[in-house]
C-alpha positions in Angstrom: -122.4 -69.1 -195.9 -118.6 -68.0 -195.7 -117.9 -64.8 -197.4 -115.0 -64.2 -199.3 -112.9 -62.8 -196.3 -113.2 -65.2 -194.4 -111.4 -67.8 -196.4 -107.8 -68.1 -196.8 -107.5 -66.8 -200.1 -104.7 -68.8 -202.1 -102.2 -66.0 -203.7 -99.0 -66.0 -201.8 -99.2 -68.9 -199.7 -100.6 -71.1 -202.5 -97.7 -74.3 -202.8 -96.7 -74.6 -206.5 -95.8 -78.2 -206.6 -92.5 -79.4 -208.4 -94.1 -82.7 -208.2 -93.9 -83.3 -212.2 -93.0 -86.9 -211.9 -96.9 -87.4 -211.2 -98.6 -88.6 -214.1 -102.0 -87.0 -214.7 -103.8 -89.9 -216.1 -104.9 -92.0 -212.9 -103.1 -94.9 -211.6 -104.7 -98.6 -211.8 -104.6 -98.4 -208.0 -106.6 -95.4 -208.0 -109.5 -96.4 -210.1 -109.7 -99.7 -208.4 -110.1 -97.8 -204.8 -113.1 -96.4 -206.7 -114.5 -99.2 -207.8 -114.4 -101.0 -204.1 -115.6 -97.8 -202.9 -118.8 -98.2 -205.1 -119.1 -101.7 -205.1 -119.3 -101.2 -201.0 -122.2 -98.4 -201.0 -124.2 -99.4 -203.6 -123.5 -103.5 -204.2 -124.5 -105.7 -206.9 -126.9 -108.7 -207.2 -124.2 -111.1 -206.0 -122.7 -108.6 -203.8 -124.3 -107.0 -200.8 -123.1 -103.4 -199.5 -121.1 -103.2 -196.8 -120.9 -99.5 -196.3 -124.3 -97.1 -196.0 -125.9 -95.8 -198.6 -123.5 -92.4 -200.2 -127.0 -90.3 -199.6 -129.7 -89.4 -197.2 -133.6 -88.3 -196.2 -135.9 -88.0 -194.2 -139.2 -90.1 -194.4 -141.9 -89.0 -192.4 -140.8 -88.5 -189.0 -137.6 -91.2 -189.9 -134.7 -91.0 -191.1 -133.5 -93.1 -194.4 -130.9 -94.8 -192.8 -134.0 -96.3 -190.2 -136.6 -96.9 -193.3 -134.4 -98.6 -196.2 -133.3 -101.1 -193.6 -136.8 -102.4 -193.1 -137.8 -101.8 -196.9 -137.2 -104.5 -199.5 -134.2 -103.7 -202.1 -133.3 -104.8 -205.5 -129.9 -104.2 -207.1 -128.6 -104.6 -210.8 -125.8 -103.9 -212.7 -124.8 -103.4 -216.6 -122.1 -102.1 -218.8 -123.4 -99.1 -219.8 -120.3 -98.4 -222.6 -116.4 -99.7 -222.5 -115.8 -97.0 -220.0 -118.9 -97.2 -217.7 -120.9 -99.6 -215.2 -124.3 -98.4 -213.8 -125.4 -99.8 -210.6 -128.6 -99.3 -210.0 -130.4 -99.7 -206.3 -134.4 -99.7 -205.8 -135.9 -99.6 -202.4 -139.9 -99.8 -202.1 -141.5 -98.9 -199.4 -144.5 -101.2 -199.1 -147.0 -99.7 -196.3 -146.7 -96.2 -199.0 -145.8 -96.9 -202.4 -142.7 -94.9 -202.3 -140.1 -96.1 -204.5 -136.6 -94.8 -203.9 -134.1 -95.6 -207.2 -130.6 -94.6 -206.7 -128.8 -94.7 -210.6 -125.2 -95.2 -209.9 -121.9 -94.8 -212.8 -118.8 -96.2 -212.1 -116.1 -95.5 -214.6 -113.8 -97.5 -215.6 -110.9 -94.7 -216.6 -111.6 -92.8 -213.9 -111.7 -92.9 -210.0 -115.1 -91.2 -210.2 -118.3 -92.5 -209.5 -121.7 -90.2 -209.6 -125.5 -90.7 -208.6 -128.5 -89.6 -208.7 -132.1 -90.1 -206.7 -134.9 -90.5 -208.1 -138.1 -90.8 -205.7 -141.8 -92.1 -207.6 -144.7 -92.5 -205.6 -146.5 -95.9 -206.9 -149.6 -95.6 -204.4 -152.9 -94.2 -204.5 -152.3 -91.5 -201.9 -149.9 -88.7 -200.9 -146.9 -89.5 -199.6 -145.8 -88.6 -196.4 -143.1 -85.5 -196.3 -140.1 -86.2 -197.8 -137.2 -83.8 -196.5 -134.0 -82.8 -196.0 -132.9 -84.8 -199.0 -129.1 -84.9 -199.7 -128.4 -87.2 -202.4 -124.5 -86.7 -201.2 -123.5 -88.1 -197.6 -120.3 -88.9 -197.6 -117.8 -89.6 -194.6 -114.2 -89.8 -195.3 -111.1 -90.7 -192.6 -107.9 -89.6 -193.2 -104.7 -91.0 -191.7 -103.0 -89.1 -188.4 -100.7 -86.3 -189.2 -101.4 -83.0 -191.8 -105.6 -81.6 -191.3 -108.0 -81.5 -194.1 -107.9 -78.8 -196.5 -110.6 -77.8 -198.5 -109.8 -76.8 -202.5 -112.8 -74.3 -203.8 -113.6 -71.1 -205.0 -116.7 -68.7 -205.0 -117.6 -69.1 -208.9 -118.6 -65.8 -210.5 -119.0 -63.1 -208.4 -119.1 -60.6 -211.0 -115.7 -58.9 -209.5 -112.2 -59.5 -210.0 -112.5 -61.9 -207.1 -114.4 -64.5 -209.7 -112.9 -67.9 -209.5 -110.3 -67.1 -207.3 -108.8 -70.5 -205.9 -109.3 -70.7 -202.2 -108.1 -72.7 -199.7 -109.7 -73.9 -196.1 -108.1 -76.1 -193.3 -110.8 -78.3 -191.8 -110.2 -77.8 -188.3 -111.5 -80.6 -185.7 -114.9 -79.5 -184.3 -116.0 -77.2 -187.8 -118.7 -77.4 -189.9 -118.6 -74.3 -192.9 -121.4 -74.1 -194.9 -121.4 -73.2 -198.7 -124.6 -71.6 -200.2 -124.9 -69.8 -203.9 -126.8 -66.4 -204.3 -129.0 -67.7 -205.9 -128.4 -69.1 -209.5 -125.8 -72.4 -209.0 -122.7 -70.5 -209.2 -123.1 -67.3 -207.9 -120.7 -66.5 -205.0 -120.0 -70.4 -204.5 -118.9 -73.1 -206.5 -120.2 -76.7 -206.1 -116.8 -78.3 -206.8 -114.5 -79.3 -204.0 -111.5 -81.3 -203.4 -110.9 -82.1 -200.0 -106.9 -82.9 -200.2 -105.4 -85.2 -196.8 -102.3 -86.7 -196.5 -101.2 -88.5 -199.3 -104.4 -87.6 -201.4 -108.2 -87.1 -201.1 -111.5 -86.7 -202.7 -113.1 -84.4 -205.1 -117.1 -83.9 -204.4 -119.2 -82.0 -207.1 -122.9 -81.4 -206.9 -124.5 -81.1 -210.2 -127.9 -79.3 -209.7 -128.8 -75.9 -212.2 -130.9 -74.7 -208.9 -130.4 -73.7 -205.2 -128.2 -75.9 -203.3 -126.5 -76.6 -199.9 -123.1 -77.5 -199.1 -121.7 -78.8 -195.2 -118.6 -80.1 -194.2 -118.7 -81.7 -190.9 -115.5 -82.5 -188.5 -115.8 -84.3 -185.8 -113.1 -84.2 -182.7 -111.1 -87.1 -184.4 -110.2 -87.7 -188.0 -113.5 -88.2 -189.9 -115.3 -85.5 -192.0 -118.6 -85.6 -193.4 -119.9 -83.7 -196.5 -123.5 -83.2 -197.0 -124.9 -81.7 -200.1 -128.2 -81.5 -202.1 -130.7 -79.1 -203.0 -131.3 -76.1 -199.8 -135.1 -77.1 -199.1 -137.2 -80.3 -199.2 -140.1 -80.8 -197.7 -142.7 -82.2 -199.8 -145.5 -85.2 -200.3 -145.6 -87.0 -203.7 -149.2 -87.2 -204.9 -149.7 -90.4 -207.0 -148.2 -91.3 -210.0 -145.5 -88.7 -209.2 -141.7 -88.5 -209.6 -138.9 -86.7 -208.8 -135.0 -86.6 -208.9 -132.1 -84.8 -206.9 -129.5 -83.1 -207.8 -126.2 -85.3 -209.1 -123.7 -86.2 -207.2 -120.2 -87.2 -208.1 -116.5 -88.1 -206.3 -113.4 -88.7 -207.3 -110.5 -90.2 -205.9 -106.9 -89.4 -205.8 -103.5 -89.9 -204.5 -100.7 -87.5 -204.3 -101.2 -83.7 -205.0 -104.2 -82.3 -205.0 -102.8 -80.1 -208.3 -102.4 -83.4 -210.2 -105.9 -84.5 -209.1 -107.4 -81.5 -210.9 -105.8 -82.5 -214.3 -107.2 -85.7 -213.7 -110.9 -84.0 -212.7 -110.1 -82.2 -216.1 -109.6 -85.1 -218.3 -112.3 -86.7 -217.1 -114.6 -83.7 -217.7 -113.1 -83.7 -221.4 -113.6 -87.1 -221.9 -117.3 -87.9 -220.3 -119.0 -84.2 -219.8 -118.4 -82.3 -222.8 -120.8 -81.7 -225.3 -119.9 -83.3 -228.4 -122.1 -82.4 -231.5 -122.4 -84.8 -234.5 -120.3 -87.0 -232.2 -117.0 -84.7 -232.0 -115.5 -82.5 -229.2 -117.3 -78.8 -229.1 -114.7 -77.2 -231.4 -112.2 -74.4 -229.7 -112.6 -71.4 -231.7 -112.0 -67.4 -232.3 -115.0 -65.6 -232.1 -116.2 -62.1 -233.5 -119.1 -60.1 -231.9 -120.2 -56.4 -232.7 -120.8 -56.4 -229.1 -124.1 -53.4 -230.0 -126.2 -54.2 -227.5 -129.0 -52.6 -230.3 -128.1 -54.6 -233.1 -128.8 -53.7 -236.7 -128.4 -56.1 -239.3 -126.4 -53.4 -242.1 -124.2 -52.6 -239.5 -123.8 -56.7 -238.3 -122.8 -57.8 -242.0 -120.8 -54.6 -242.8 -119.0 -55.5 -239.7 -118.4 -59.5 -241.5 -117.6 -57.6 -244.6 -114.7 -55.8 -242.8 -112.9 -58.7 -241.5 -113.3 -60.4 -244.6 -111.8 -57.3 -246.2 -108.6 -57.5 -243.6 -108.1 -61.5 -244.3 -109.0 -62.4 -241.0 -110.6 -65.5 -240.8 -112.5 -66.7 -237.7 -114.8 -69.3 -236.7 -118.2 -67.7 -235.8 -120.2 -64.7 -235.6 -122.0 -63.8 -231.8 -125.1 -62.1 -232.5 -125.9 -60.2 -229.1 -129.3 -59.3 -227.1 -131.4 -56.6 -228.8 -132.5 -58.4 -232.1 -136.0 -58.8 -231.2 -138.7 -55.9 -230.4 -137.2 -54.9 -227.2 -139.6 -51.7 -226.4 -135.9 -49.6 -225.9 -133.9 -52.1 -223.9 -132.5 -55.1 -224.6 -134.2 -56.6 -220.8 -137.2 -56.2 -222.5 -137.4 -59.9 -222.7 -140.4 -62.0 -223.4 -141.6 -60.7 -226.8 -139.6 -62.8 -229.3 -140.4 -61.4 -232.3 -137.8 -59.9 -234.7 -137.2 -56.4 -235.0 -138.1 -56.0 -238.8 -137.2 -52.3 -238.8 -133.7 -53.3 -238.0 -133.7 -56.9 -239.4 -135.9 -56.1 -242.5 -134.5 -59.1 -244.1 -134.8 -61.4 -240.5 -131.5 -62.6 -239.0 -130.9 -64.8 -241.9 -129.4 -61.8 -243.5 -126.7 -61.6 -241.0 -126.2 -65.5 -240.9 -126.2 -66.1 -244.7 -123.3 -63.5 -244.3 -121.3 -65.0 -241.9 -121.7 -68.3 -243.3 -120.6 -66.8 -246.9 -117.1 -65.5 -244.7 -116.7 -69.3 -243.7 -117.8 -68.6 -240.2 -120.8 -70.4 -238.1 -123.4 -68.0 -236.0 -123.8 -67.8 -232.8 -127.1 -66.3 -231.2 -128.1 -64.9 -228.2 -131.5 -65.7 -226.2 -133.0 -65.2 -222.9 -136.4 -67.1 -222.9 -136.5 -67.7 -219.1 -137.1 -64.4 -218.2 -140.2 -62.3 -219.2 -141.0 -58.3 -218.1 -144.4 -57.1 -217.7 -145.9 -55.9 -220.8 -144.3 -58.9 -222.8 -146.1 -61.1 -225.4 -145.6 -64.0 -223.1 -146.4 -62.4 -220.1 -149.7 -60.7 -221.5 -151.3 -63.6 -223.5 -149.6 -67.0 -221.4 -149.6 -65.7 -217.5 -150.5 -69.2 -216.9 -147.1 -70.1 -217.8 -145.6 -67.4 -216.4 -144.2 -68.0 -212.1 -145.0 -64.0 -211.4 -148.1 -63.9 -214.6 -148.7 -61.0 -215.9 -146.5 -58.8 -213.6 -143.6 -60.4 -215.3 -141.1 -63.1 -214.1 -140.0 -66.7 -215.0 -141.6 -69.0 -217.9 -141.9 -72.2 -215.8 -139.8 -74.9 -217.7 -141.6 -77.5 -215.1 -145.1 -76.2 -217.2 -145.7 -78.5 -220.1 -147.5 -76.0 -222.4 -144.4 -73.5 -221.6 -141.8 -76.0 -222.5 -143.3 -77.2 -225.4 -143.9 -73.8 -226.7 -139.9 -72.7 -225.8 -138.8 -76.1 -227.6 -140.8 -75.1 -230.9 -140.1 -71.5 -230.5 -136.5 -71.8 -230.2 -135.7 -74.9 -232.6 -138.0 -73.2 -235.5 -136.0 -70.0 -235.1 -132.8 -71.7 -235.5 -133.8 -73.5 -238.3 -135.5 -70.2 -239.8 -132.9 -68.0 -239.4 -130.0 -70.3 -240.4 -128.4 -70.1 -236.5 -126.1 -72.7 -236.0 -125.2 -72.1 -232.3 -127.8 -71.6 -229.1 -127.0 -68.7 -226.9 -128.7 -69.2 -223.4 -128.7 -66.3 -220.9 -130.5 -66.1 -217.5 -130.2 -62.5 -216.0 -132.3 -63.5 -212.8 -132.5 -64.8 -209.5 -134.9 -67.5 -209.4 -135.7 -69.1 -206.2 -137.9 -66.7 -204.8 -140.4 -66.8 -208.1 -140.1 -70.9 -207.2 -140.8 -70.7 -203.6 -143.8 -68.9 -204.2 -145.5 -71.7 -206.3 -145.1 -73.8 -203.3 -147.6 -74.9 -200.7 -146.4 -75.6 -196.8 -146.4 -79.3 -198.3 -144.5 -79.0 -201.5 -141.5 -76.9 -200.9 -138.7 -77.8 -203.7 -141.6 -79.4 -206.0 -141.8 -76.1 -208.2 -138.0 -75.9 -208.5 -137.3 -79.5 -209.2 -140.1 -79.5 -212.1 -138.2 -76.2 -213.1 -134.6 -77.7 -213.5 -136.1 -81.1 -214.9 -137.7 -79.1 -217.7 -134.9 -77.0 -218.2 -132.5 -80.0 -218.8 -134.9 -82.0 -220.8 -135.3 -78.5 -222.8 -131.6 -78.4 -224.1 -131.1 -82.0 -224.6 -134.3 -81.8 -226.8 -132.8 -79.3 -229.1 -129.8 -81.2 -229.3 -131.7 -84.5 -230.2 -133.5 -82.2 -232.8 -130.4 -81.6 -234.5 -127.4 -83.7 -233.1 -124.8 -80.8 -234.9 -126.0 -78.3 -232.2 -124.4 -77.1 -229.2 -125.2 -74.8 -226.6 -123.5 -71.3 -225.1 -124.3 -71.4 -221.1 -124.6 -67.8 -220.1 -126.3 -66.9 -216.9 -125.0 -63.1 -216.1 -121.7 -64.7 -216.9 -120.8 -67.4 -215.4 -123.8 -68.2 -212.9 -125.1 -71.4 -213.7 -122.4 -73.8 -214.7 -123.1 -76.6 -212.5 -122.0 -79.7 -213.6 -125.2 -80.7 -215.0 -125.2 -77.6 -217.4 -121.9 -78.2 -218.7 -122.9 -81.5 -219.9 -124.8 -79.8 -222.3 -123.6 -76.6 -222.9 -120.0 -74.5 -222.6 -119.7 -71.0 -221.1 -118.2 -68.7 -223.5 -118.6 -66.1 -221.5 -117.9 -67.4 -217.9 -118.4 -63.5 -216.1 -119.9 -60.3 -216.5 -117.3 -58.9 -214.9 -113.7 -59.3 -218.0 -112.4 -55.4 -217.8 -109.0 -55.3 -217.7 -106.0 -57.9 -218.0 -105.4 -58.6 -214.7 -109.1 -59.8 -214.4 -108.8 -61.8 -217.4 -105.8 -63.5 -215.9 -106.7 -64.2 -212.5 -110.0 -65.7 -213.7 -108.1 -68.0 -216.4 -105.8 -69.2 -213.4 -108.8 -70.4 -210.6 -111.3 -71.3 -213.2 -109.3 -73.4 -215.5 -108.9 -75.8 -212.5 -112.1 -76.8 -212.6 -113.2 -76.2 -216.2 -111.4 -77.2 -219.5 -113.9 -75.3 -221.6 -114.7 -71.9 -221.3 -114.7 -68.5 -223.3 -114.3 -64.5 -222.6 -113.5 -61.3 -224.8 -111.3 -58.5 -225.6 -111.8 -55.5 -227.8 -109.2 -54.3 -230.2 -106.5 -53.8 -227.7 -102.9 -54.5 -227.4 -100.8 -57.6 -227.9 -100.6 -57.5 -223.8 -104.6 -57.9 -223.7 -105.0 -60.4 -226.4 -102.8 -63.2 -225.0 -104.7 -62.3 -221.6 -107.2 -63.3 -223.3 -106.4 -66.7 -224.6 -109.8 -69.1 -224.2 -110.7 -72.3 -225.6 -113.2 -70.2 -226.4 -111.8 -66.9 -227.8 -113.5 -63.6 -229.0 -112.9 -60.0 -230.3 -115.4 -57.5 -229.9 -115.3 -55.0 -233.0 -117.1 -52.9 -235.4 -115.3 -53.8 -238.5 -116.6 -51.4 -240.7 -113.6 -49.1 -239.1 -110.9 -49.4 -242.1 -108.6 -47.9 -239.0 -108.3 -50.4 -236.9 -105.1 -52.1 -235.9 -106.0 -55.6 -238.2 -102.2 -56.5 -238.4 -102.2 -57.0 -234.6 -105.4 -58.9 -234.4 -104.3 -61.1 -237.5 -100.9 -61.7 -235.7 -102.9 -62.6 -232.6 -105.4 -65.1 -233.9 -102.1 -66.8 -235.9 -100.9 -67.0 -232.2 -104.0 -69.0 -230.7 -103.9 -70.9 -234.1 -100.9 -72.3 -232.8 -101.8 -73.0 -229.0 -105.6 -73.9 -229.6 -104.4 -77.8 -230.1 -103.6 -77.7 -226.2 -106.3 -75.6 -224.7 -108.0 -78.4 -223.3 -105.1 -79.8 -221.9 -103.9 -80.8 -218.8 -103.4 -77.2 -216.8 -100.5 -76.4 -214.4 -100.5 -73.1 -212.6 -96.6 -72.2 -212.6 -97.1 -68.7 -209.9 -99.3 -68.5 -207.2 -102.5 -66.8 -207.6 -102.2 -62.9 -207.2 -104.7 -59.9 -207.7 -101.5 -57.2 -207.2 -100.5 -55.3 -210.3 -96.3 -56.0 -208.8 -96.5 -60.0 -209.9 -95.8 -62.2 -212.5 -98.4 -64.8 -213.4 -97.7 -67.5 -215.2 -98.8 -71.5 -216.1 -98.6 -73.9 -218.7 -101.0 -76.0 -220.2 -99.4 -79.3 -221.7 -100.4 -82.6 -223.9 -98.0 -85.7 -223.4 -100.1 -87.1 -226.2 -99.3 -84.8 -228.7 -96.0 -84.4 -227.0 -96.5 -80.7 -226.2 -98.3 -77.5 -224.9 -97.5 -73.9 -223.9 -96.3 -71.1 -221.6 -98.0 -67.8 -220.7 -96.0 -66.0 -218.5 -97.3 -62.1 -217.5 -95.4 -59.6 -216.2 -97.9 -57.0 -214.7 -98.0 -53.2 -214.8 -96.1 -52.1 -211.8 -93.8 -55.2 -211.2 -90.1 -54.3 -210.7 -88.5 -57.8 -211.5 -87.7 -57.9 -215.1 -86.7 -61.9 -214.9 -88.8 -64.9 -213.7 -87.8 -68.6 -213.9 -90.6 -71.2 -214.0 -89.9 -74.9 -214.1 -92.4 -77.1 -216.3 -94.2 -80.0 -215.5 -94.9 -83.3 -217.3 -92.3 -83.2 -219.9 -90.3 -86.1 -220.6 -86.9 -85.9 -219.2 -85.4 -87.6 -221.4 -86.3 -85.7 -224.9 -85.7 -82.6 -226.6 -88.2 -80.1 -226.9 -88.2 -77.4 -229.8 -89.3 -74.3 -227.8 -90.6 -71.5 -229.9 -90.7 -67.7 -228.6 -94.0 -66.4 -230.1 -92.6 -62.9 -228.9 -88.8 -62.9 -230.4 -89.7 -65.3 -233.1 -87.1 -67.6 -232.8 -86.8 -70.9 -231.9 -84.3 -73.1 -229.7 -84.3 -76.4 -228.4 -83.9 -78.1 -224.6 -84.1 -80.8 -223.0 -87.3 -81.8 -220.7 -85.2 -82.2 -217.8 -83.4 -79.1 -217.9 -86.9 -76.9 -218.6 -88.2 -78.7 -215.5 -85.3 -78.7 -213.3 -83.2 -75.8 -214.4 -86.6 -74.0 -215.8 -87.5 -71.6 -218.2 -85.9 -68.4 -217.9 -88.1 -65.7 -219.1 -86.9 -62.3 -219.2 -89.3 -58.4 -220.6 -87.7 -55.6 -220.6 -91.2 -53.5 -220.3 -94.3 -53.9 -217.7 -96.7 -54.6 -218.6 -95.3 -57.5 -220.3 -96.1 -61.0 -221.5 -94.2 -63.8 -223.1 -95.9 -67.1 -224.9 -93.6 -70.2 -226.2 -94.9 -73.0 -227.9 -92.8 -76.4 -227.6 -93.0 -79.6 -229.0 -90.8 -82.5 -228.6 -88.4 -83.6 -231.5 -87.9 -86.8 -232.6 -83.8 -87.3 -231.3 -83.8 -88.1 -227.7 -81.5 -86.0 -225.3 -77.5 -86.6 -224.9 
């Protein structure tokens, strides 16, 4: 696995495109590329492939490409929805009974196509080893002249290094490896976009487990990515099933800066959750952030706010509201503290849903300590028993009990919002289920359960969505964030600089994601503009600075239409305390957006000018100073050729301008 110093990390060399001519929605051209691209892997009953097949295996002592030649296939395709075709590919092995289904979406709005595998063994015996399975195998050529160069970034590494945008040139002859910690995105990120001349590919592995990434170049022009789950080596027995990880690319033309806008509309439009059939609403968030929570001091705290005449959208209730035996790790005995919840957590959530705001509660059911309920009277359920470890999702009894336990305590205690966290390191507690024969079996069972958990509490009550929470930001593969947003995407949010920085590499990626501030300074609070906001208080405190925090929430009120957005960074990427930092996000359907612009602690240049993307030359924006107050209007062309002229007197410093085109075009 690279570490972080060995990448070329993207701060002052990063290439701020003035490309804004470049639509972000994708061209006709593009998504039809896409479709031939899919139609030639994975055919169609009238249609044979003329490309292999996008993934790969080995089968015994053979590899796939040898054994689906000589084993009989069936293909069929439907309109799924208006936007999406599946294509579905089954190969049967007769001599063994294996059936091999690849499940295939092709979207019609998109360049993107995903799949998954799915392997069932139909006979009356074990299999023979299945291995090295990498549902993604995917060769690419680019055209002579510029080299591959790989677009990524580590994920949360609980440092100030979290999400920093990276950059890699493929060199001829190369092969770097990518590998997480542990949980999915822990110290890498599976989300790349592999930008060549005149435009490229985005790969994405969606799998909430331990996965391997390799990008192979050959001497010439070709590069192969390979990526699946790290270790497979197992028989079926009969009857069974499994599936791989998801795989998904997209296609792209042009800059590899518009591609992620169009990576992020897709991810708004098909991958975000959408409870009782609407977008999961951006919001400001309070949380008494007491790690030893006590329901007087909770409500006083909702009492205090309500005092001020600040109104917010929900209420986080933290770890520490169950009977924790002095710690909130003390996970595993789910029972509610009565001495400090005497009236249950319904107390605190009748409360916040008196003060017009929905509750948010926090849970860590995955891992159990020694000494626990669950350890002491279900070790059967438990991968490490009584000594403590994970409840295995991939256990029926165990998920059943989680699904009840869970969904009757939201129900019970009025909580409108699932908190998930998952402060552990899996894989070794999985590998030590498995015999010589099954290695990946306990791990796959795992993350099949833990999918199937979530979507079952959202099919329980369709209104419900899910916080994704893993030590941060550690599992947000693409598979979570189907069903479940990050609103707290690291561990590691002190400062504003942090805040910032992980804003500017994350948001590239994901639309959706949340982090928090305490009561700080106007600086602070617009470093800490989320589509998913919070403030961490006590309310109870009659002296806190309430004008500031109302005067800051009125400012996301006014941004939170474009937070999920298309995203242009407008400064390269920078750690140092002497930079600006700056980007806009913009809507050309609602015919505007924003500009954050930060001016950090010890930089001497008072004045920065930033050109904006994707307006339309042609109109007239009204462009409102959030900091001055006042409002002037310009013309598109002149904000993106001329630019935006942004000038604080003081470091640190930080501007924010809402525009909006007006109705008269320009002279």
């Amino acid at each position: 696995m690279h570490k972080l110093s060995m990448f070329a990390l993207a701060i002052a060399s990063l290439a701020i495109s003035a490309s804004h001519g470049l639509a972000t929605t994708p061209t006709a051209e593009e998504i039809a590329r896409a479709h031939q691209w899919s139609l030639a892997r994975f055919g169609d009953a009238d249609t044979p492939p003329t490309a292999e097949p996008p993934f790969s295996f080995t089968y015994g002592d053979k590899p796939s490409a040898e054994c689906l030649k000589a084993w009989k296939a069936e293909r069929t395709t439907r309109k799924l929805d208006e936007a999406r075709t599946e294509r579905v590919v089954t190969y049967a092995d007769p001599a063994t009974g294996l059936v091999v289904t690849c499940r295939a979406v092709e979207y019609r709005d998109f360049p993107t196509v995903e799949w998954t595998l799915f392997f069932k063994n139909t006979g009356t015996a074990n299999t023979p080893i299945l291995g090295i399975i990498r549902p993604m195998d995917v060769s690419i050529v680019r055209p002579d002249g510029e080299e591959y160069v790989l677009h990524h970034t580590p994920g949360d590494t609980t440092t100030p290094e979290s999400y920093v945008p990276l950059e890699l040139k493929l060199e001829p002859n190369s092969a770097p490896e990518f590998l997480p910690e542990g949980r999915p995105t822990s110290g890498a990120f599976p989300y790349w976009n592999v930008a060549m001349p005149g435009g490229g590919m985005i790969a994405v592995l969606g799998w909430p487990g331990k996965w391997s990434a390799r990008f192979e170049r050959d001497g010439g022009n070709t590069l192969r990515i390979l990526a699946g789950q790290e270790i497979t080596h197992f028989t079926l027995r009969p009857g069974e099933e499994v599936r791989s990880p998801l795989a998904v690319v997209q296609l792209h033309d042009g800059d590899w800066l518009r591609a992620q806008n169009i990576w992020r509309r897709w991810m708004v439009a098909h991958n975000l959750p959408r409870p009782g059939g609407k977008l999961v609403p951006t919001h400001y968030a309070a949380c008494f952030a007491n790690l030893q929570p006590v329901a007087a001091e909770e409500t006083g705290s909702i009492d205090g706010l309500a005092r001020e005449g600040i109104k917010l959208d929900y209420w986080i209730l933290d770890a520490g509201w169950y009977k924790d035996n002095g710690g909130w790790w003390n996970t595993g005995t789910w029972e509610i503290d009565r001495d400090r919840f005497p009236k249950g957590l319904r107390e605190v959530s009748d409360h916040a849903h008196a003060a017009g705001m929905e509750f948010i509660v926090w849970f860590e059911p995955e891992r159990l300590v020694a000494g626990s309920w669950l350890a002491e009277n279900h070790p059967e359920w438990v991968l490490g028993g009584k000594n403590g470890g994970l409840l295995n999702l991939g256990n029926p009894d165990a998920w059943n009990w989680v699904v009840n336990f869970v969904d009757k305590t939201m129900i019970d205690e009025g909580i409108d919002v699932y908190r998930q966290d998952y402060n552990i390191n899996p894989v070794d507690y999985w590998r030590a289920n498995d015999a010589e024969d099954r290695q990946g079996i306990t791990e796959i069972k795992y993350v099949t359960g833990y999918l199937a958990f979530w979507d079952e509490l959202v099919r329980r009550d369709p209104k419900r969505w899910i916080d994704s929470c893993a030590s941060g930001g550690r599992r947000n593969d693409l598979e979570t964030l189907r069903r479940g947003v990050p609103l707290l995407r690291s561990d590691c949010f002190t400062g504003a600089t942090v805040q910032q920085s992980q804003t500017y590499g994350l948001a590239l990626w994901v639309p959706y994601f949340g982090s928090g501030t305490g009561m700080t300074d106007e600086y602070m609070y617009r470093s800490c503009i989320f589509p998913a906001s919070r403030v961490g208080c006590d309310a109870r405190d009659p002296n806190l600075d309430y004008a500031l925090l109302k005067r800051m929430v009125a400012e996301f009120r006014k941004v939170q239409p474009y937070l999920l957005c298309d995203y242009h960074p407008l400064t390269p990427y920078s750690l140092a305390p002497n930079v600006w930092m700056a980007w806009q996000f913009d809507s050309p359907e609602q015919s505007g957006g924003f500009v954050q612009a930060f001016r950090r602690e010890e930089c001497p240049a008072d004045t920065l000018v930033l050109k904006l993307r994707g307006l339309d030359p042609s109109a007239m924006y009204a462009l409102e100073d959030l900091s001055a107050d006042t409002t002037v209007e310009v013309s598109g062309k002149s904000l993106m050729d001329e630019g935006l002229s942004v000038k604080l007197a003081s470091a640190p410093g930080s501007a924010l301008y809402v525009y909006r085109k007006v109705a008269r075009p320009a002279e």
